[in-house]
VOTORLO-567531 format. One record per residue (C-alpha): residue in three letters; residue number from 1; x, y, z. Coordinates in steps of 0.2 Angstrom, whole numbers, plus 5000, padded with zeros to 4 digits. Layout:
N
 res   n    X    Y    Z
 Ala NUM    X    Y    Z
...
END
This chain:
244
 res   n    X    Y    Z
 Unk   1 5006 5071 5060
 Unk   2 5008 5070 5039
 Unk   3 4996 5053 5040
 Unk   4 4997 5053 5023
 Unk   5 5015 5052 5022
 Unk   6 5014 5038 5036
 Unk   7 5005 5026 5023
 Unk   8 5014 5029 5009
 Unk   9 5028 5022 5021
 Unk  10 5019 5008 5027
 Unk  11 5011 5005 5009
 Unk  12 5030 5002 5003
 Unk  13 5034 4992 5017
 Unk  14 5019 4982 5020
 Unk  15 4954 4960 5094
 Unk  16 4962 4950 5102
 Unk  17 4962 4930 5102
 Unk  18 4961 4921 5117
 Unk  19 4971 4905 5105
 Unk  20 4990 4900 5105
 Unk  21 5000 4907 5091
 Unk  22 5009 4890 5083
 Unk  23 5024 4888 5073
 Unk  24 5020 4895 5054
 Unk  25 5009 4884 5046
 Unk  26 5019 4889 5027
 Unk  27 5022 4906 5026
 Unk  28 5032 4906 5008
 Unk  29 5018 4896 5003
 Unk  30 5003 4906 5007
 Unk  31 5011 4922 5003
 Unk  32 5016 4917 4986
 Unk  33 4997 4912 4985
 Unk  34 4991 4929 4990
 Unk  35 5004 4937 4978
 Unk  36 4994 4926 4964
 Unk  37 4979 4930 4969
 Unk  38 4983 4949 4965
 Unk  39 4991 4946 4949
 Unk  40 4979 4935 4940
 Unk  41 4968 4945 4928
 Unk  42 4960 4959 4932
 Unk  43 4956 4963 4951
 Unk  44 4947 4981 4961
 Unk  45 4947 4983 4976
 Unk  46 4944 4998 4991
 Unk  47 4955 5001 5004
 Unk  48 4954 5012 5022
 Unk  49 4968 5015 5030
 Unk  50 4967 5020 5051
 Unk  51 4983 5029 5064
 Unk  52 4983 5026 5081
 Unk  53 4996 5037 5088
 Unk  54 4995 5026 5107
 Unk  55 4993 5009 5109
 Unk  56 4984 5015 5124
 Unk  57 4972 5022 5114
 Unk  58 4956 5011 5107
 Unk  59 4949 5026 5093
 Unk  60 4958 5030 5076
 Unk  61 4965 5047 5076
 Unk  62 4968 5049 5056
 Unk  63 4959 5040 5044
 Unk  64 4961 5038 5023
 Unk  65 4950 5030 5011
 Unk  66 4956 5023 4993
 Unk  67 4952 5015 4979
 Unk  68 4963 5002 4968
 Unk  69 4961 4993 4951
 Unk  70 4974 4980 4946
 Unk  71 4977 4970 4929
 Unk  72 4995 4960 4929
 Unk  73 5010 4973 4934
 Unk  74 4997 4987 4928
 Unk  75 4988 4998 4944
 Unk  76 4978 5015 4947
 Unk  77 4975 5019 4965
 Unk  78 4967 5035 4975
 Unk  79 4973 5039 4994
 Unk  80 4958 5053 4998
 Unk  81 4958 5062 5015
 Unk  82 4942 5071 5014
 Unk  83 4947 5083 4997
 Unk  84 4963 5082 4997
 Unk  85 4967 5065 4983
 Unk  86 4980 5057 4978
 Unk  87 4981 5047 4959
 Unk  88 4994 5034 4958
 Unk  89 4995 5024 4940
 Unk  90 5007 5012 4932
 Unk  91 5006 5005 4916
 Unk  92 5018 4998 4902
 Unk  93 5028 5014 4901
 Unk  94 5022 5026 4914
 Unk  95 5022 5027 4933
 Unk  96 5012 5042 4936
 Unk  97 5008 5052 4956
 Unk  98 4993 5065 4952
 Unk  99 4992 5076 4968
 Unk 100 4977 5086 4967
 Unk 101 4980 5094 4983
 Unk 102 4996 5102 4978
 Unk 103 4991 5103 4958
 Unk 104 5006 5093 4955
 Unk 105 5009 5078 4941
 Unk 106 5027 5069 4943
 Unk 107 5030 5057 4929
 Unk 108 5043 5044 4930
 Unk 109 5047 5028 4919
 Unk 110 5036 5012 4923
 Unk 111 5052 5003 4930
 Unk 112 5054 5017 4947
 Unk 113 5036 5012 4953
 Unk 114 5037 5011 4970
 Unk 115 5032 4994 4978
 Unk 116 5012 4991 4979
 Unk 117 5004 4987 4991
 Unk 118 4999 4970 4988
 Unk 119 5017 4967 4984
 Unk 120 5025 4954 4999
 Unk 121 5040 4952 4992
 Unk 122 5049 4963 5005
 Unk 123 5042 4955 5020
 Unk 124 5046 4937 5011
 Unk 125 5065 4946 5010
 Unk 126 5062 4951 5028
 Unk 127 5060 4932 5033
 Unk 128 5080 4930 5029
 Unk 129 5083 4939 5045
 Unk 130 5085 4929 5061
 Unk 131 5080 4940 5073
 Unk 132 5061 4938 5064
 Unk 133 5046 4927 5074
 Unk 134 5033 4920 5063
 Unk 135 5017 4914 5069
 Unk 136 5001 4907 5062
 Unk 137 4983 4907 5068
 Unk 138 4966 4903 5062
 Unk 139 4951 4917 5067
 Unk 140 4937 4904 5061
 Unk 141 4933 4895 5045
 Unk 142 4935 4908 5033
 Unk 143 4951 4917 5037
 Unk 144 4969 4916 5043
 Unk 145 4981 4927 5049
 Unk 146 5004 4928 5050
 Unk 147 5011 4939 5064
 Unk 148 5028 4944 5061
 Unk 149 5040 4949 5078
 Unk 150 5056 4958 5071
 Unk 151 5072 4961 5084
 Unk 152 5071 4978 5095
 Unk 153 5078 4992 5082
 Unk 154 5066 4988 5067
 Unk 155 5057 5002 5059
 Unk 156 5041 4990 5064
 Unk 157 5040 4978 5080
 Unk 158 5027 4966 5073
 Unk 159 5017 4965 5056
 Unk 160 5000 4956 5056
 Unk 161 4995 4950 5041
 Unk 162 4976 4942 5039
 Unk 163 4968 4935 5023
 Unk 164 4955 4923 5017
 Unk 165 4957 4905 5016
 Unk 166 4947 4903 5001
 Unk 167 4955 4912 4991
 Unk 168 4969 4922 4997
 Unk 169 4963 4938 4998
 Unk 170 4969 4951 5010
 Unk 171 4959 4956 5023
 Unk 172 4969 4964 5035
 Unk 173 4988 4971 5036
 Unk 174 4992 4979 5054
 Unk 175 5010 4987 5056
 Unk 176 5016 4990 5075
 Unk 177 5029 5002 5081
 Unk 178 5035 5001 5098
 Unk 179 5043 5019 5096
 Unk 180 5039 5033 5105
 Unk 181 5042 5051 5100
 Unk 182 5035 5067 5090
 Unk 183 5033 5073 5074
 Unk 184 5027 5091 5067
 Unk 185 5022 5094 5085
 Unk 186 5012 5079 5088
 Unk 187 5017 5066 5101
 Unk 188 5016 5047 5097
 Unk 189 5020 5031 5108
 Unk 190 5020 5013 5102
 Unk 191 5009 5018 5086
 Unk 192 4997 5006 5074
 Unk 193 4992 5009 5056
 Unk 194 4980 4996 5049
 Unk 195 4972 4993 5033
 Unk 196 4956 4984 5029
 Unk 197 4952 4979 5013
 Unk 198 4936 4976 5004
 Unk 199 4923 4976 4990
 Unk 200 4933 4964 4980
 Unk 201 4927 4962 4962
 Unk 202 4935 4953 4947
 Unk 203 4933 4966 4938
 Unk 204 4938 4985 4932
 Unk 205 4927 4999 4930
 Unk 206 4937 5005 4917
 Unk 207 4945 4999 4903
 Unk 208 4958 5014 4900
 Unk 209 4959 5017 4919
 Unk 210 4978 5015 4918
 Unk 211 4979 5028 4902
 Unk 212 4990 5042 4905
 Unk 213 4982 5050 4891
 Unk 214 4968 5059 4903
 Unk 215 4984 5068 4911
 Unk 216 4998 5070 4898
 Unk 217 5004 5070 4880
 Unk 218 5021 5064 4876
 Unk 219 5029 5070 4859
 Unk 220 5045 5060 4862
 Unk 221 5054 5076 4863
 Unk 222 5041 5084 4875
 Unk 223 5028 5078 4891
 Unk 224 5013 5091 4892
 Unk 225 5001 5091 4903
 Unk 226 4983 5089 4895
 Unk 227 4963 5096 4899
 Unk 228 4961 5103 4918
 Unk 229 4978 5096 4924
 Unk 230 4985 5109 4912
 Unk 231 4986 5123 4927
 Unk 232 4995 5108 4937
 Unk 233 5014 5108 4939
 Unk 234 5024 5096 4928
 Unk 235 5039 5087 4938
 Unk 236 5046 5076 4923
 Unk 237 5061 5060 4931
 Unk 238 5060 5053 4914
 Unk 239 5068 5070 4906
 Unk 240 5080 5073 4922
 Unk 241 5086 5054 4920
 Unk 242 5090 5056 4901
 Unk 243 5099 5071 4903
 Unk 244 5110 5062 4918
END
């Protein structure tokens, strides 16, 4: 299975307890506080992301490790499975996806960024449908977490969602499939991806790490790649968009 393609999926999209699920304590509110928390200055961050392909099966079959550094609507994150990374950068002008794998740079306007990954707008949006179940559970003192149960036919049957109470960090996000099928020759039934997040700092370890001036040049009339991405291959939306 295309792993990688799995997460970037469940990125746009975004143990167990012996206690009672209750009635959601205030969803909207605690997910505009986690939304907040991401958004105020300047915010890294790592994150590993895991695939089980059966629910039957209790050891991560695919795993991918990334990095991500945040100021305001600005981000720069990596997506590495063993060698093969993937850059992802957005700042005032640009949204940028580096794929050193492939050798390939596509550079699009700031405005066609896909949705991060600490974005919950969509699942808020999600709350409109009926057919959603929210529940709410403490797991200690420290943290907290939101199960979500969508109606059968939803890309995801349930969505768990676990952060700390102090300060409304993600800790956890859990996406549950109750479909059953196979893809690129590899069999799958009621799959899981999960992603943990950790080593939060308040900080970036870079000032220009959401410069596109390590990769490109831009003229105005022209985008060129610059320095060792030079042997890379330029796929420019900005000049295909003008010209339509």
């Amino acid at each position: 299975m295309n792993f990688q393609k799995n997460i970037a999926i469940a990125i746009v999209c975004f143990s167990s307890l012996t206690t009672t699920s209750v009635i959601a304590q205030n969803y909207a509110q605690d997910m505009g506080k986690i939304r907040e928390s991401y958004k105020k200055g300047s915010l890294s961050f790592n994150m590993k992301y895991v695939y089980y392909p059966y629910d039957s099966i209790k050891r991560a079959t695919d795993s991918l490790h990334g990095t991500c550094s945040i100021s305001g609507d600005f981000y720069y994150y990596t997506v590495a499975n063993g060698t093969d990374k993937c850059e992802y950068l957005k700042n005032e002008k640009y949204y940028m996806v580096i794929d050193n794998s492939n050798k390939a740079i596509a550079v699009n306007y700031s405005s066609k960024a896909q949705q991060d990954l600490w974005n919950i707008d969509k699942v808020d949006s999600m709350l409109k449908n009926p057919g959603i179940k929210v529940g709410y559970k403490l797991l200690g003192k420290e943290k907290a977490q939101y199960v979500l149960r969508y109606a059968k036919g939803s890309v995801w049957a349930r969505i768990r969602i676990v952060f700390d109470k102090a300060n409304y960090i993600l800790s956890e996000v859990w996406f549950y499939s109750d479909a059953k099928g196979t893809i690129q020759g590899e069999s799958y039934n009621k799959p899981k991806i999960g992603i943990f997040y950790s080593a939060f700092k308040e900080t970036i370890p870079d000032k220009n790490i959401f410069s596109e001036k390590k990769y490109i040049e831009d003229s105005g009339k022209e985008i060129v790649l610059k320095g060792e991405y030079r042997k890379y291959r330029l796929l420019n939306y900005m000049r295909l968009e003008k010209k339509s």
